[in-house]
N, C-alpha and C positions, 0 to 999 in steps of 0.2 A: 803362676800359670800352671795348672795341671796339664801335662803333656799329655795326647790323646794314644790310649795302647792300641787301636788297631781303626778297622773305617770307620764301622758303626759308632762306636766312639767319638771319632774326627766329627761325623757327618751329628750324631746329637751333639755336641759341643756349640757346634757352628750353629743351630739350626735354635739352641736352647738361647744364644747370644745375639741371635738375628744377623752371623754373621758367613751366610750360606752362600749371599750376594757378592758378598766382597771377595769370599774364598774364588770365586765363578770368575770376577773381574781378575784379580792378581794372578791367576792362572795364564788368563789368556793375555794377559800383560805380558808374562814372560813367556810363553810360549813364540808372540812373536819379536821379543829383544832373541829369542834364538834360531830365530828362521825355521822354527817347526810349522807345517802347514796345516794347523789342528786350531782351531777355535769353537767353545761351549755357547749355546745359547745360556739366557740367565735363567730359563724353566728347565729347565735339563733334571729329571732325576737324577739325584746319587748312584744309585745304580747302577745307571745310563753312563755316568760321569765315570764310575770306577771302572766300565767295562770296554768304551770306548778309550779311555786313553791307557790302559793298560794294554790294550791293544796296539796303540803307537809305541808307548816303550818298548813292544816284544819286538815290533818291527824298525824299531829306530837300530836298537841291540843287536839284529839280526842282518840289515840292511846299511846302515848307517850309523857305524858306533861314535865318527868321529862328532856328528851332529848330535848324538845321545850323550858321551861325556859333555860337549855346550852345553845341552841343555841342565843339567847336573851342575855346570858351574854356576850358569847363570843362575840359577834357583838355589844355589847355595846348599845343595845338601853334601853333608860331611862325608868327604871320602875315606874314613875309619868305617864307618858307618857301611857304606857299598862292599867296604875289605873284607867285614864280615860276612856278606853274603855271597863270596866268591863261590862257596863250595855248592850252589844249587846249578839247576840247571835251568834253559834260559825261560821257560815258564813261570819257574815260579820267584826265577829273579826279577822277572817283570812284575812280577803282582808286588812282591814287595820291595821296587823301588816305585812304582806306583804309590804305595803307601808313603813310601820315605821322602816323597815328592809334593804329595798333598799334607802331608804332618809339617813339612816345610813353608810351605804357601801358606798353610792356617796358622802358623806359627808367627809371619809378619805380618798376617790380616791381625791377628788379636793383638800384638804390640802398636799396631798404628790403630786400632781404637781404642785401648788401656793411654795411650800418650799423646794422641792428638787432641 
């Protein structure tokens, strides 16, 4: 599996695998195992997708960090990963756990279509 380096990337991967759906579905799967009050329609642009919930991460971060680490466990992304980004500031840490967040979620859409 080629790891995707940034959205546009993510978003043609998914989109080149017909797997833009499932990334849509798994999102809001875990969004609410984490009691995040945020769910995507399945027509949602990317766009739209990257703009909106990077907006909740800025405000989960900002607002409610305890619910923001949840949600980070729940979705499993690496916290070496987050360590790295300690040294920004809380904008542009949101964009890029945003990223870190949907590179995670496309990451077990493409293993449960590669193995189911």
């Amino acid at each position: 599996m080629e790891t995707p380096e940034n959205f546009n990337d993510l978003i043609a991967k998914s989109n080149e695998l017909g797997l833009y759906h499932k990334l849509i579905i798994q999102l809001n799967k875990d969004l609410a195992l984490a009691n995040i009050d945020l769910s995507f329609d399945d027509g949602i642009l990317p766009t739209s997708l990257k703009l909106i919930f990077q907006e909740k991460i800025y405000k989960l971060i900002q607002e409610k960090f305890t619910d923001y680490l949840n949600l980070l466990y729940i979705i499993d992304v690496s916290e070496e990963k987050i360590k790295q980004l300690a040294n920004c500031d809380t904008l542009e840490l949101s964009e890029q756990v945003t990223f870190l967040v949907l590179k995670r979620e496309w990451q077990k859409v493409w293993f449960k279509n590669q193995y189911s």
